[in-house]
TORTI-160068 format. One record per residue (C-alpha): x, z, y; residue number from 1. Coordinates in nm, 3 decimals. Each point is the difference from the previous one (the first is absolute). Layout:
BEGIN
<east X; up Z; north Y; resi NUM>
...
END
This chain:
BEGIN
<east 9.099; up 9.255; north 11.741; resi 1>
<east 0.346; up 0.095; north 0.051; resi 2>
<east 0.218; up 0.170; north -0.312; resi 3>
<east 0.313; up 0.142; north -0.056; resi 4>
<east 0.249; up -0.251; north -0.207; resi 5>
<east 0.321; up 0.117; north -0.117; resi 6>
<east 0.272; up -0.153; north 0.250; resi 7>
<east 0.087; up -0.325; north -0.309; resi 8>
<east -0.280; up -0.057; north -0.052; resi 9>
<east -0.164; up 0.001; north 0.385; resi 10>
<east 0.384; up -0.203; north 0.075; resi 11>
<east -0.146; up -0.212; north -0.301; resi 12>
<east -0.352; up -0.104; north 0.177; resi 13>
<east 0.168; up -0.013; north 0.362; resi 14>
<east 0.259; up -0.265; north -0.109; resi 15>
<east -0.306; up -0.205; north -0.172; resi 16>
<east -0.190; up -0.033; north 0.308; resi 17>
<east 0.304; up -0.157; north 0.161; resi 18>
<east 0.100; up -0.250; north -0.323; resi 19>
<east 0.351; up 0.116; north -0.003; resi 20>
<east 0.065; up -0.053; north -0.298; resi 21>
<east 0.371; up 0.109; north 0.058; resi 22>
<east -0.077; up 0.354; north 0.152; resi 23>
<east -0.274; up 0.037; north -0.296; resi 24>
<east 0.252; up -0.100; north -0.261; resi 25>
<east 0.239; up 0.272; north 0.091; resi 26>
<east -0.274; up 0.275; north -0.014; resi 27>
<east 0.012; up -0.056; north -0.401; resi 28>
<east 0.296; up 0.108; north -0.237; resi 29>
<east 0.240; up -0.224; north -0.117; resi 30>
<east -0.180; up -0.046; north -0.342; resi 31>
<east -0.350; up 0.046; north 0.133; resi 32>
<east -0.273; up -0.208; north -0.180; resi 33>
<east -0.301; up -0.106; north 0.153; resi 34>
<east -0.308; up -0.146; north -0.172; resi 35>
<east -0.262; up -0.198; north 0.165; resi 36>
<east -0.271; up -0.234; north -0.141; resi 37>
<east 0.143; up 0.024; north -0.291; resi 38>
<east 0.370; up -0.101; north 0.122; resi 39>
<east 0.291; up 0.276; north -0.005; resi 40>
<east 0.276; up -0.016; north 0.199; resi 41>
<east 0.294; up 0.175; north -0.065; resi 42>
<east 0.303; up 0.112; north 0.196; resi 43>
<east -0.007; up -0.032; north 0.394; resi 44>
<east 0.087; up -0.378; north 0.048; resi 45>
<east -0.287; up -0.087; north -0.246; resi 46>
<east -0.222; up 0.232; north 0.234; resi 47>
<east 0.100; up -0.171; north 0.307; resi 48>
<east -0.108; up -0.307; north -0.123; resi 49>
<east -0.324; up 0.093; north -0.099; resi 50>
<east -0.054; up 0.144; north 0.336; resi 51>
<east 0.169; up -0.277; north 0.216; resi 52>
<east -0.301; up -0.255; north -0.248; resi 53>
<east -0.277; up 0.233; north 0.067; resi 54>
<east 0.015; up 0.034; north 0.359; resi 55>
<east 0.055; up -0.361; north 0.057; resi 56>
<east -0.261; up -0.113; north -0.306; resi 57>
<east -0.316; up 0.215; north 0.223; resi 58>
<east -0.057; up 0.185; north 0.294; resi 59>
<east -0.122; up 0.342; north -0.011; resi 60>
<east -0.051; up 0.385; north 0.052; resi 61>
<east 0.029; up 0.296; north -0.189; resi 62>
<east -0.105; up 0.345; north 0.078; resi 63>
<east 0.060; up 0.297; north -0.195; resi 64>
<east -0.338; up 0.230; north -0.014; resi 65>
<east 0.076; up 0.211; north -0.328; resi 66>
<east 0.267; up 0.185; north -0.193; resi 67>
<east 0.074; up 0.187; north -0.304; resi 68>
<east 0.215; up 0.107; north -0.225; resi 69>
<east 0.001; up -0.075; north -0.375; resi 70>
<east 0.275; up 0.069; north -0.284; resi 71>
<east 0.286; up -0.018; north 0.240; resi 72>
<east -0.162; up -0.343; north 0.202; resi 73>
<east -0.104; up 0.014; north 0.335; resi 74>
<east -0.359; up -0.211; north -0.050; resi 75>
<east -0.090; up -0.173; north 0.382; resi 76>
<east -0.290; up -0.153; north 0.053; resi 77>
<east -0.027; up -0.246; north 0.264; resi 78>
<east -0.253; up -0.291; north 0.180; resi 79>
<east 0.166; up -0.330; north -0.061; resi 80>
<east -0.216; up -0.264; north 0.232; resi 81>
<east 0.209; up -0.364; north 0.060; resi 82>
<east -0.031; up -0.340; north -0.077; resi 83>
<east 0.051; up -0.039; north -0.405; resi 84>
<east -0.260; up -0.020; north -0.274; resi 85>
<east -0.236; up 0.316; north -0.041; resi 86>
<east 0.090; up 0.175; north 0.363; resi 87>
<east -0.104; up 0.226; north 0.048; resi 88>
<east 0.096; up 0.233; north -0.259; resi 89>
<east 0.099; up 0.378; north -0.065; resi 90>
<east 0.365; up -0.005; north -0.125; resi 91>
<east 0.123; up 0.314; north -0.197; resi 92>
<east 0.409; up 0.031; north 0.035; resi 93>
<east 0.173; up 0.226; north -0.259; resi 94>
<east 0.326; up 0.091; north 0.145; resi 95>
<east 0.281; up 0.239; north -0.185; resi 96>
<east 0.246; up 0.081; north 0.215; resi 97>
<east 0.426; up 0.091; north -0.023; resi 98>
<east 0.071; up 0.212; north 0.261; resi 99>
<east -0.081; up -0.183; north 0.339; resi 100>
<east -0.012; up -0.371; north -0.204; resi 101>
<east -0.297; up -0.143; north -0.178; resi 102>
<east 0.073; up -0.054; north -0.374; resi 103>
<east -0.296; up -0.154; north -0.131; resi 104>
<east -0.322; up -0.115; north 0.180; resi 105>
<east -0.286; up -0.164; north -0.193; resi 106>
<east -0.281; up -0.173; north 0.197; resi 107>
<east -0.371; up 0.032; north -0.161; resi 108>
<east -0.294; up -0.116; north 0.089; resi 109>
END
């Protein structure tokens, strides 16, 4: 099933399937935060890192297959299948975004 992201967030899941973590850094805000298995990361360089870990930690894919909205957050849900502990699993990512730059994205199982 194929849905409509906003253009972050669909930059946001293109750069992810290619583990730049570069390019995916520089879709966030300066002072974005991200928090992820119970880790937050905050400002872009922080970001990077957890990216440039995560794509070299485990192989995977991600696809998008639901959206909605939800006091101000853009809520994605997406099929996360790879090579770490409990895959696969349906991943919920809570985005709010600044103009054309993620500010905060939460991952959820």
């Amino acid at each position: 099933m194929s849905i409509e992201l906003p253009d972050a967030i669909d930059a946001y899941f293109s750069a992810d399937k290619t583990g730049n973590a570069q390019a995916l850094s520089e879709l966030f805000t300066q002072d974005a935060t991200v928090v992820d298995e119970g880790n937050t990361y905050q400002g872009r360089e922080a970001i990077r890192q957890w990216m440039a870990n995560a794509s070299t930690q485990y192989t995977y894919t991600v696809e998008p297959f639901d959206i909605a909205e939800e006091a101000q957050r853009t809520i994605v849900t997406s099929h996360l299948v790879g090579n770490f502990p409990g895959s696969p699993v349906d991943l919920r990512y809570f985005f709010v975004l600044r103009g054309d730059k993620i500010a905060e994205l939460e991952i959820v199982p």
